[in-house]
C-alpha positions as CSV (number, residue, x, y, z in Angstrom):
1,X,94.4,89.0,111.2
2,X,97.1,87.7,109.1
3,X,97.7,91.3,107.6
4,X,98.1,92.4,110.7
5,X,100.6,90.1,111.6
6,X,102.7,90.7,108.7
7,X,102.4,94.3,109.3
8,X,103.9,93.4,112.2
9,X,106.8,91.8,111.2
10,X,107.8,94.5,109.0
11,X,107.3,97.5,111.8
12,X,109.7,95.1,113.6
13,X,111.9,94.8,110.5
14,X,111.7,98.4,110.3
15,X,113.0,99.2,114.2
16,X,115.7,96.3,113.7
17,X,117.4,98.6,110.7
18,X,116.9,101.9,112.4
19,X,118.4,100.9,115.9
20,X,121.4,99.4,114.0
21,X,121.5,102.9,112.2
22,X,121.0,101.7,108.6
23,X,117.8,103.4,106.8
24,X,115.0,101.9,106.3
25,X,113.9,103.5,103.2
26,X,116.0,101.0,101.6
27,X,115.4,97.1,100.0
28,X,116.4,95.8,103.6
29,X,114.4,94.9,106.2
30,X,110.8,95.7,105.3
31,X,111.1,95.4,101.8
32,X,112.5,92.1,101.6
33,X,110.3,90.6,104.1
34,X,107.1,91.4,102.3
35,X,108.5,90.5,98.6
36,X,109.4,87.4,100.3
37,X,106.0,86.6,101.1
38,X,104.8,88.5,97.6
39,X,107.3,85.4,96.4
40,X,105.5,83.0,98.1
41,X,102.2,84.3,97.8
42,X,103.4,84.0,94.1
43,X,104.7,80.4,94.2
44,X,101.1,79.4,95.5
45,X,99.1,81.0,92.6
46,X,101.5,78.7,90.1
47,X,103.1,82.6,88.8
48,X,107.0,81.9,90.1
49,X,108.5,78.7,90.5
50,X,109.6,77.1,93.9
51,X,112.9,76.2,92.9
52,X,113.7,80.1,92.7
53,X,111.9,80.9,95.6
54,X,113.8,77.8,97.7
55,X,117.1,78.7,96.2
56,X,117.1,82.3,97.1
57,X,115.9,81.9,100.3
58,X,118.9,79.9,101.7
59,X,120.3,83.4,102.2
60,X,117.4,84.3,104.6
61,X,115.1,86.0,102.3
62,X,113.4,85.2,98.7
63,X,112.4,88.8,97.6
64,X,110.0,88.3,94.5
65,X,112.1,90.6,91.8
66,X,110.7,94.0,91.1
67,X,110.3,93.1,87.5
68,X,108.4,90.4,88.3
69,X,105.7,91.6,90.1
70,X,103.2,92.5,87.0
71,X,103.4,89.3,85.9
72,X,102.8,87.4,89.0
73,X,100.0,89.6,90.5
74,X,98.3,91.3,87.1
75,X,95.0,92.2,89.1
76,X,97.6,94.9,90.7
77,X,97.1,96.5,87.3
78,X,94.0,96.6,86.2
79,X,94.6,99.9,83.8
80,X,93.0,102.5,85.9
C-alpha cells in the first residue's frame, strides 16, 4: 500500500509539471520526489546523514544525489 501511495504522489507530480507546460522527463517533479524519499529511505538505513537530508530539504525537496545511490542502496547492484 505504501508503494502505491507514492506512486501516487509522483503521477500527481507528473500532471502538476505537464499542466504548467514544463516536461516531465526532467529532475523536477517526479524525480525529486522519489529521490527525496530514496534520501530518506537512506538516512534510516544509517547510508546518508540527516544533516544533509534536513539541510536540503528546507528548499522543499532533499533529492538523494545520483552519485550517491550505489553507495546507499548496494543491493541495487548485485552484478548481474
Amino acid at each position: 500500500m505504501f508503494l502505491h501511495y507514492i506512486d501516487a504522489i509522483a503521477w500527481q507530480e507528473d500532471v502538476k509539471y505537464y499542466t504548467l507546460g514544463r516536461g516531465v522527463n526532467t529532475d523536477i517533479g517526479r524525480t525529486n520526489n522519489l529521490l527525496t524519499y530514496a534520501h530518506f529511505c537512506a538516512c534510516l538505513l544509517k547510508r546518508a546523514h540527516w544533516a544533509d537530508m534536513l539541510n536540503r530539504y528546507s528548499m522543499g525537496v532533499s533529492p538523494l544525489p545520483k552519485a550517491n545511490i550505489p553507495e546507499a542502496f548496494p543491493e541495487l547492484n548485485a552484478g548481474y
